[in-house]
VOMI-995994 format. One line per 2 residues: number of its first residue (from 1); their letters; for each residue y, z, x of N, C-alpha, C, O, CB. Coordinates in steps of 0.2 Angstrom, whole numbers, plus 5000, padded with zeros to 4 digits. Glycine has a CB too. Example, Ala and Ser with C-alpha at 12.3 -4.5 7.8 and 13.67 -1.06 7.14 Angstrom:
BEGIN
1) AS) 4972/5039/5066/4978/5039/5062/4984/5039/5066/4983/5042/5071/4978/5045/5057  4989/5035/5064/4995/5036/5068/5000/5039/5064/5006/5040/5067/4997/5029/5070 $
END
This chain:
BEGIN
1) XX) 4860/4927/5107/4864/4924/5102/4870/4929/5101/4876/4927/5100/4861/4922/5096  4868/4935/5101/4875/4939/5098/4879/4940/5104/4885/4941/5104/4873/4948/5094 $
3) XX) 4876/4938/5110/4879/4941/5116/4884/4935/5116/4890/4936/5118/4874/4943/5123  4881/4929/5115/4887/4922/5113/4891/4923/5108/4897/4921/5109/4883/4916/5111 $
5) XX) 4889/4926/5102/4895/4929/5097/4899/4934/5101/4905/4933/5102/4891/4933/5089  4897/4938/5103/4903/4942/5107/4908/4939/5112/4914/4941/5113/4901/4947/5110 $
7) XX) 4905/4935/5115/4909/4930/5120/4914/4928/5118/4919/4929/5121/4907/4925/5122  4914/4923/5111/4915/4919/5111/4920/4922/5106/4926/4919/5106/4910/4914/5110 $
9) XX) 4920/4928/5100/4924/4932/5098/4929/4936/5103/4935/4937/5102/4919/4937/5094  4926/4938/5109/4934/4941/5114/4937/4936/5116/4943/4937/5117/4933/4947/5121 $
11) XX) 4934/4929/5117/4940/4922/5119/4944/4923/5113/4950/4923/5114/4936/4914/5121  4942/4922/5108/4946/4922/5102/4950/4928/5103/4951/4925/5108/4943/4921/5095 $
13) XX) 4952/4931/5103/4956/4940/5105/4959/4937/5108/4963/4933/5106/4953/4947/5108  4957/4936/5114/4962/4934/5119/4967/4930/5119/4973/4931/5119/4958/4932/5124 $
15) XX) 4965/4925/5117/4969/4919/5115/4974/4919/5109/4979/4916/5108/4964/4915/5114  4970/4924/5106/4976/4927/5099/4982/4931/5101/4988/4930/5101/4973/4933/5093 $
17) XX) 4979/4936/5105/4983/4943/5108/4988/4937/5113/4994/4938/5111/4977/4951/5113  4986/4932/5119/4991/4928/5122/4998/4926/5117/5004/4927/5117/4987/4921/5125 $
19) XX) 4993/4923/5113/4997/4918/5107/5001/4922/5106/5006/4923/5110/4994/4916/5100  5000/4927/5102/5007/4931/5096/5009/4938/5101/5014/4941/5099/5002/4934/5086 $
21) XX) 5007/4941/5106/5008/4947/5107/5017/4948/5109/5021/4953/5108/5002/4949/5111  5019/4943/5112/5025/4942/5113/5032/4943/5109/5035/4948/5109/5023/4937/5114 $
23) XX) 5031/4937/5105/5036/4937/5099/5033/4943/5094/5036/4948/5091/5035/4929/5095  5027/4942/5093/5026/4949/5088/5029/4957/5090/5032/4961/5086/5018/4950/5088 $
25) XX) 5028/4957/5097/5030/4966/5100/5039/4965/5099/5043/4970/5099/5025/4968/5111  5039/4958/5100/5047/4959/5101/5051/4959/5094/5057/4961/5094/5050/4954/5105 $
27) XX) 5048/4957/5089/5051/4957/5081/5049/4965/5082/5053/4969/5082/5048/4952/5074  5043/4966/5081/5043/4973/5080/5044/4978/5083/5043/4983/5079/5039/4975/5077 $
29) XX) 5045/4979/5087/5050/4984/5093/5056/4986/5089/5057/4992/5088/5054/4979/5101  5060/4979/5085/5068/4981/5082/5067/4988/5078/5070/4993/5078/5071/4976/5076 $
31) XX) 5061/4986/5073/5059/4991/5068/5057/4998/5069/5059/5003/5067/5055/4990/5066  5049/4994/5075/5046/5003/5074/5047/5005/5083/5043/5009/5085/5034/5004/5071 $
33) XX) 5053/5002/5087/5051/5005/5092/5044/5004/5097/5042/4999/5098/5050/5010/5088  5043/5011/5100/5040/5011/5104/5030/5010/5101/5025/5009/5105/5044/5017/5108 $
35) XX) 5029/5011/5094/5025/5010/5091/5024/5001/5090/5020/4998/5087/5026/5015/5086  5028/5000/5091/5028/4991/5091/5020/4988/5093/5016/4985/5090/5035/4987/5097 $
37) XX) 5020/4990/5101/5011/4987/5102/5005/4990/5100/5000/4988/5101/5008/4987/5108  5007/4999/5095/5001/4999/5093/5002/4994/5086/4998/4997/5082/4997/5005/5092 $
39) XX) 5004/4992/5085/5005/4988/5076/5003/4985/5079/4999/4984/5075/5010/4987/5072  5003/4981/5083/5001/4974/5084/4994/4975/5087/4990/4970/5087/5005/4968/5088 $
41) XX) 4993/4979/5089/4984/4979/5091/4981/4981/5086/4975/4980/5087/4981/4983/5097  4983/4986/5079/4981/4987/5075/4978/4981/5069/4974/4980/5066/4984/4991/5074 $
43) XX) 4985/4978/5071/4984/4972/5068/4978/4965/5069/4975/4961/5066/4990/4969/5068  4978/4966/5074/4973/4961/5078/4965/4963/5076/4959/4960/5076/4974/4962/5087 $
45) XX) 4965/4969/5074/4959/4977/5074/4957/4973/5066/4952/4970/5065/4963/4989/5073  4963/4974/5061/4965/4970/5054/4960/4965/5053/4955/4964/5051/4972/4967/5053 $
47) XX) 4966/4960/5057/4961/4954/5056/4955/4952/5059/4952/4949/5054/4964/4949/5057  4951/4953/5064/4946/4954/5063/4940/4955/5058/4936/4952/5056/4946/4957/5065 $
49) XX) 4943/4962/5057/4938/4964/5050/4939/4960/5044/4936/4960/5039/4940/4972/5047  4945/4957/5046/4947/4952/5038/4942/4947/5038/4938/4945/5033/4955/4947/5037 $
51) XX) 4942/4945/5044/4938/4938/5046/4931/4939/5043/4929/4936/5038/4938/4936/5055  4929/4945/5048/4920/4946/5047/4920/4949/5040/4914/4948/5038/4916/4951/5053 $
53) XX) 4923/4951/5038/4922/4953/5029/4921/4948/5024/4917/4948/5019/4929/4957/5026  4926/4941/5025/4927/4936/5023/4934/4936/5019/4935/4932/5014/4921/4935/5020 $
55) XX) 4938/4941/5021/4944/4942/5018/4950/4936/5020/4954/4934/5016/4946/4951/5020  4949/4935/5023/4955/4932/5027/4951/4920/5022/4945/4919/5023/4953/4935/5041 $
57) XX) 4955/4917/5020/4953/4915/5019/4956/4905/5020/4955/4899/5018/4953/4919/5014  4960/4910/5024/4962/4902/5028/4969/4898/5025/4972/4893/5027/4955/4896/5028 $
59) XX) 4969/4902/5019/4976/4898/5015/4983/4899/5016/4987/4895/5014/4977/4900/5009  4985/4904/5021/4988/4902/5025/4991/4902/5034/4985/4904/5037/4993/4903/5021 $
61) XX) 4995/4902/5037/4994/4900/5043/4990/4907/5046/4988/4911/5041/5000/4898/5046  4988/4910/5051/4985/4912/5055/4991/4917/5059/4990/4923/5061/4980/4907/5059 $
63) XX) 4998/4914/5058/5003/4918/5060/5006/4921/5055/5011/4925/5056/5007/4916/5064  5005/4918/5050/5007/4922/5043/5005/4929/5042/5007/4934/5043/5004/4918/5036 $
65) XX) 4997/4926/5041/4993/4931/5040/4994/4938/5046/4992/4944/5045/4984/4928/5040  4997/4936/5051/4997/4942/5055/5002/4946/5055/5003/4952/5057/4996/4940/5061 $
67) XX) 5007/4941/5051/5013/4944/5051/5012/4950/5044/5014/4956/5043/5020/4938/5050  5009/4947/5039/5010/4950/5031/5002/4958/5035/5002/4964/5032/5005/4940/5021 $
69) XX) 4999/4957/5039/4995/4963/5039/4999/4970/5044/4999/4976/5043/4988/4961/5043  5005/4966/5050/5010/4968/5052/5014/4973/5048/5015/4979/5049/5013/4964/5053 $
71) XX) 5016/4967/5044/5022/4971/5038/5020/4977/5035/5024/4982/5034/5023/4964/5031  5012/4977/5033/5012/4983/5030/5008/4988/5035/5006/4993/5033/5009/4982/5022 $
73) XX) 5008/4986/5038/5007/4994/5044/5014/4998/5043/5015/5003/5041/5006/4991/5055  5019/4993/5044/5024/4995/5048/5028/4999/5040/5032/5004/5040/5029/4987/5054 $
75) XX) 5025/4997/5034/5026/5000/5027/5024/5007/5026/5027/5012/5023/5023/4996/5023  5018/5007/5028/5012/5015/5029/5016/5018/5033/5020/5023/5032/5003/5015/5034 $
77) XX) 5015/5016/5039/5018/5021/5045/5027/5024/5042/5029/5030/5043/5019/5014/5054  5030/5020/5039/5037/5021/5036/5036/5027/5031/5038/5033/5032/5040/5014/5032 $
79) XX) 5032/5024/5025/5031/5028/5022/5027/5038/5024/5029/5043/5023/5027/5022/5018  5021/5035/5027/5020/5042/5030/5025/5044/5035/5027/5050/5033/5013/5043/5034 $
81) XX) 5028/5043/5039/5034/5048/5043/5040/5049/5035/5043/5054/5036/5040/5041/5052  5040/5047/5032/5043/5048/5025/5043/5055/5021/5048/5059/5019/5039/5042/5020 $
83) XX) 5036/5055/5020/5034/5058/5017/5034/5064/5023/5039/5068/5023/5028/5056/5013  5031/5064/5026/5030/5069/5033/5037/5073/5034/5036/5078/5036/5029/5065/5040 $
85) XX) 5042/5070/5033/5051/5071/5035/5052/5075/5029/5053/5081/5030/5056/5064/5036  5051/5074/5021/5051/5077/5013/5047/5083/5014/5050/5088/5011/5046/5071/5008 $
87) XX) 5041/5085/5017/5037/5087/5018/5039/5092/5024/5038/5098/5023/5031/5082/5018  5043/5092/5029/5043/5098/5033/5051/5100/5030/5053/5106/5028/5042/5098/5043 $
89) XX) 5056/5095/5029/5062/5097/5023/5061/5103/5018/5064/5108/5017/5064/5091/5019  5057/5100/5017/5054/5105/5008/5052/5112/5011/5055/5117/5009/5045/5102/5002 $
91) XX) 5049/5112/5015/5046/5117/5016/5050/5123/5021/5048/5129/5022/5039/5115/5018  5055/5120/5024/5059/5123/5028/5066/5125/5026/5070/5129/5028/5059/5118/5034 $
93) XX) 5065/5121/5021/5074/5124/5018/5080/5119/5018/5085/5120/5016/5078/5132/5023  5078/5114/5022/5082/5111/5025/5083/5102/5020/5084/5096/5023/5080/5111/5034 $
95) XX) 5081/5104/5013/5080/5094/5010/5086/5098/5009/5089/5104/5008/5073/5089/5003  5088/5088/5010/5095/5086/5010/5095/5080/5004/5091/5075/5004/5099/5085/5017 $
97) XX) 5102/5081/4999/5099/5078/4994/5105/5071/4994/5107/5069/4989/5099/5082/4986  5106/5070/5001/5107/5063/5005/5105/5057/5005/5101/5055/5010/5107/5063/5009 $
99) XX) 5107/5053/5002/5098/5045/5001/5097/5044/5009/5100/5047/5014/5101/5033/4996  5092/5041/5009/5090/5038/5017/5087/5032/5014/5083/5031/5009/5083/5045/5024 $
101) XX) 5092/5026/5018/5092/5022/5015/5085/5017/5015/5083/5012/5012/5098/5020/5016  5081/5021/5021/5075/5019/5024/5069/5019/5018/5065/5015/5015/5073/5026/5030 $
103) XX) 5071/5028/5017/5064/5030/5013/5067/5027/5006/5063/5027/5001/5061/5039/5014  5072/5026/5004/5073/5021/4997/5071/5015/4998/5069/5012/4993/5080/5020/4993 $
105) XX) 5071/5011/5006/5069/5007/5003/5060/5004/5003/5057/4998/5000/5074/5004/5007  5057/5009/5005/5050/5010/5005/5049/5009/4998/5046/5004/4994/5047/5017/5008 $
107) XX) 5053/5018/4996/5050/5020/4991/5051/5013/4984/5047/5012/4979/5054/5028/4989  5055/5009/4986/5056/5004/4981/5051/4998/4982/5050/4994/4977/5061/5002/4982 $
109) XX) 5047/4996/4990/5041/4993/4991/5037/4994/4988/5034/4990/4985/5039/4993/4996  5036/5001/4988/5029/5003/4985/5031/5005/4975/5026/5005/4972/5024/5012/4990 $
111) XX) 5034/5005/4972/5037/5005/4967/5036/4997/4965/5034/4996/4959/5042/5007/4969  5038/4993/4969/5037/4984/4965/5028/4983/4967/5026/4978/4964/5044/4977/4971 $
113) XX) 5025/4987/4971/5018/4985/4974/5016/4988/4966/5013/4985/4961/5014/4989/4984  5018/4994/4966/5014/4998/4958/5015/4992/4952/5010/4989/4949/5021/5006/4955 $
115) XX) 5021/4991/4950/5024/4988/4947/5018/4980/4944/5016/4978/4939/5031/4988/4949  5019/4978/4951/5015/4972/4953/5006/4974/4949/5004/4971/4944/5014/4972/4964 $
117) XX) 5004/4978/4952/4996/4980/4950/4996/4980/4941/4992/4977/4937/4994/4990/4952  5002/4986/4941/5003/4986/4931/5002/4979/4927/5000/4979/4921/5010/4988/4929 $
119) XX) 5005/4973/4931/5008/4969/4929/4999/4962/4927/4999/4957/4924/5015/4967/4936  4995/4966/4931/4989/4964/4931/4982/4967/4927/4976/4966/4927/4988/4964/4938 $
121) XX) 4986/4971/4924/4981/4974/4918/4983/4974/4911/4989/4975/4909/4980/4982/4918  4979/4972/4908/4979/4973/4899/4986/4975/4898/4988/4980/4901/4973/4978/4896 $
123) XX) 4990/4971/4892/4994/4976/4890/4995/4984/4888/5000/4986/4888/4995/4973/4886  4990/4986/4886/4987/4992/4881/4987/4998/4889/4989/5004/4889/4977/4990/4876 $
125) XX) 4984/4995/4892/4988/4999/4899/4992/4998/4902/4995/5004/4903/4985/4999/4904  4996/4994/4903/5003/4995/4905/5009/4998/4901/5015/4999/4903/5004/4989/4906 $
127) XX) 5006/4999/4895/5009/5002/4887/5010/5009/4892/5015/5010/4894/5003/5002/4878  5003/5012/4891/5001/5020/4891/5005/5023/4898/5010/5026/4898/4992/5021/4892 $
129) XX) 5001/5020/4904/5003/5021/4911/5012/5022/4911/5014/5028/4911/5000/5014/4915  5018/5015/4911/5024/5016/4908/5026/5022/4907/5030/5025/4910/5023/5014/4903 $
131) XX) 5023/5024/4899/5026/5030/4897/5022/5035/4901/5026/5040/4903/5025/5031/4889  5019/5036/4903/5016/5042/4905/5020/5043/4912/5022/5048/4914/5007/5042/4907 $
133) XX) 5021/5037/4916/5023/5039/4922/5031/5041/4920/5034/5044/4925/5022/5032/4928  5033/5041/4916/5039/5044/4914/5039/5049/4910/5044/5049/4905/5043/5039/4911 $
135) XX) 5034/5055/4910/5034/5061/4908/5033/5060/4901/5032/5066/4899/5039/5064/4909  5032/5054/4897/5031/5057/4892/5021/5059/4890/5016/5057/4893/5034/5053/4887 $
137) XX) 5022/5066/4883/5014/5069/4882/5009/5063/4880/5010/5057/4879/5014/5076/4876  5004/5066/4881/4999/5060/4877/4998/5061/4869/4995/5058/4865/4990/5061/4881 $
139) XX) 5004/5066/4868/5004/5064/4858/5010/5061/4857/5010/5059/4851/5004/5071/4853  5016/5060/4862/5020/5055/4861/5018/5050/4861/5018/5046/4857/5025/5056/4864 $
141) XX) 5015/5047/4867/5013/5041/4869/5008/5040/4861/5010/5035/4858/5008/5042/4876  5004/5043/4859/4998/5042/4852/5005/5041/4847/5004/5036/4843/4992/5050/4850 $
143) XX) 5010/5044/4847/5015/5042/4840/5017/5038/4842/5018/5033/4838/5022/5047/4837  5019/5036/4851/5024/5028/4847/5019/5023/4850/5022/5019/4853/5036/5025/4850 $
145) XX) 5014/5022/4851/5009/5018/4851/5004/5017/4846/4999/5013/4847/5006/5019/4857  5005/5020/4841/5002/5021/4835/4994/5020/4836/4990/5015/4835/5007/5016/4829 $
147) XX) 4991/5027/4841/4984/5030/4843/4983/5033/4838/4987/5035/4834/4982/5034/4849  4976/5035/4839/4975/5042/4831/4976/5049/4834/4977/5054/4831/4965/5042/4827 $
149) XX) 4976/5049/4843/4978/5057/4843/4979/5055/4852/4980/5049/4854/4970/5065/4839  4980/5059/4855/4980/5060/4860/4976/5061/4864/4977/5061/4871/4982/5063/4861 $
151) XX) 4969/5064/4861/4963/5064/4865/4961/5056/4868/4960/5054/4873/4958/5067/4860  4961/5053/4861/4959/5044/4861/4964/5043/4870/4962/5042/4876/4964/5038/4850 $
153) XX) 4972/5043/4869/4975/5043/4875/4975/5043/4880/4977/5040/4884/4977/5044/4874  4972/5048/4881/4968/5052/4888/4963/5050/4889/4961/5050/4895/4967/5059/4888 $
155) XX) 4956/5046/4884/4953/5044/4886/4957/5034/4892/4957/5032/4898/4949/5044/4878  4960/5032/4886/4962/5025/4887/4966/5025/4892/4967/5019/4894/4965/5022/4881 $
157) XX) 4970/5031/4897/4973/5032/4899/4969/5033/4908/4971/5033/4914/4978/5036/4896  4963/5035/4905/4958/5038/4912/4953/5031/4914/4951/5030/4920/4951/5046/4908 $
159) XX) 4954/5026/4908/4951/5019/4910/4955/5015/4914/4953/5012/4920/4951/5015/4903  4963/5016/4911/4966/5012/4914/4967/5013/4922/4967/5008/4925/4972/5012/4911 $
161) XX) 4968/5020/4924/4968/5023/4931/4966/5019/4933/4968/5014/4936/4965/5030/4934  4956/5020/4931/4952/5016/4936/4954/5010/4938/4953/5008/4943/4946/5015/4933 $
163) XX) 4956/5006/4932/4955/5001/4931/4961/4996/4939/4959/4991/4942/4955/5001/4924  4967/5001/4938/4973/4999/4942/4970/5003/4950/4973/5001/4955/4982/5004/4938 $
165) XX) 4964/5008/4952/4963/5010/4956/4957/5005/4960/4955/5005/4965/4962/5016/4954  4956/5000/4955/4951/4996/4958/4955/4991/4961/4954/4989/4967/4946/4992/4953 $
167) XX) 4960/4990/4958/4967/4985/4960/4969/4986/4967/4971/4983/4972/4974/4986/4955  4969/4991/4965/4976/4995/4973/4969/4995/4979/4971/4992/4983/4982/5008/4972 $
169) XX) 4963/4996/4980/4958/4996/4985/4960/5000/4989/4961/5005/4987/4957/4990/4987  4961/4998/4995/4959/5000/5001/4967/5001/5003/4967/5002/5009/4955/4995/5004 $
171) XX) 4973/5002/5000/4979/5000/5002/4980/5009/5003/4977/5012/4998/4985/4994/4997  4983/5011/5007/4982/5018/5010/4989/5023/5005/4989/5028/5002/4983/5018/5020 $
173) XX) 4994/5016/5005/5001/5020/5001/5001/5019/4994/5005/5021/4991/5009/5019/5002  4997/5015/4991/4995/5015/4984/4989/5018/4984/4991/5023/4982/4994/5007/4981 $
175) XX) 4987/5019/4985/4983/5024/4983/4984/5030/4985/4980/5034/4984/4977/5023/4983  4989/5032/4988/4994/5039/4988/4996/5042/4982/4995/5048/4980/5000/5039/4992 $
177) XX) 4999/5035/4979/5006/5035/4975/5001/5035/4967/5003/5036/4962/5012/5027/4978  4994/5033/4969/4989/5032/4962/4989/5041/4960/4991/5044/4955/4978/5029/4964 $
179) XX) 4987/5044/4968/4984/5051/4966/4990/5057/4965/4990/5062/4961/4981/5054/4973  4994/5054/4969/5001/5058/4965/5002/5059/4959/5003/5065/4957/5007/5054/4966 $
181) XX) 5001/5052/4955/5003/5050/4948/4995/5056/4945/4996/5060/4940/5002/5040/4946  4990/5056/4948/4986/5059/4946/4986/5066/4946/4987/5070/4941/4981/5056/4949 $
183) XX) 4987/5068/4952/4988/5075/4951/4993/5078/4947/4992/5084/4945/4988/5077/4956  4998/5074/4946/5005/5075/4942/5003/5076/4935/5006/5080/4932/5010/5068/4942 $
185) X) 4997/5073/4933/4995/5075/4925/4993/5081/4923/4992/5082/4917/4990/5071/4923 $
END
């Protein structure tokens, strides 16, 4: 029987990878290049696991879904060569304080993805979080949120983490951008 499950799972590959591999390697060639077929085999890797997880849920098309697990490969991969580029810049002498209109436009993906999460928790966290992610202390935050101190703050503010870290799951640049914010405190 499993040996029939596996059969019957690589005809389906097959038949997927015929389907889309085409049009898919050729939209995404414009983008990433010579990385274009692994994104789309990675993607195929994706869905799979969506399927047998039970993630994937059939609501919308089958080339949708392949495109939206696509899209954010091709967002990570942006995002890490991003950071990677920030990262030997900095350390070399050589950041240049020139936008790249690339990595703004990531950094504004994952910015609306954040925004998105916030947008899904209790007011009272999206209050704290807000301010915090904009530098202000946890005794300012307690004065104009009218808390009794800043400790209480840091308690309510260590809930909320969790709470937006349950949110962001398994997503590799939100939860970069969680620890960032984390280590940043």
């Amino acid at each position: 029987m499993i040996c029939q499950g596996g059969e019957a799972l690589s005809k389906a590959l097959r038949i997927l990878y015929d389907r889309h591999r085409r049009e898919m390697i050729g939209r995404l060639r414009k983008d990433m290049g010579s990385e274009a077929e692994d994104i789309f085999h990675e993607t195929l890797v994706i869905l799979v696991e969506n399927v047998l997880d039970g993630r994937f849920s059939g609501k919308s098309s089958l080339a949708t879904y392949l495109w939206a697990i696509a899209h954010n490969l091709c967002l990570r991969r942006h995002a890490r060569s991003a950071r990677d580029e920030r990262y030997v810049n900095h350390f070399s002498g050589n950041e240049t304080h020139a936008t790249n209109p690339e990595i703004d436009y990531i950094d504004e993906q994952l910015r609306d993805s954040v925004e998105q999460m916030l947008e899904k928790l209790p007011p009272q966290c999206r209050e704290i979080l807000r301010l915090w992610m904009r530098k202000y202390s946890m005794q300012e935050i307690a004065e104009q949120l009218n808390y009794e101190n800043a400790v209480v703050v840091r308690n309510v503010k260590s809930r909320c983490l969790k709470k937006i870290a349950g949110l962001i799951g398994n997503d590799p640049a939100l939860r970069e951008v969680l620890e960032e914010w984390i280590k940043n405190d």
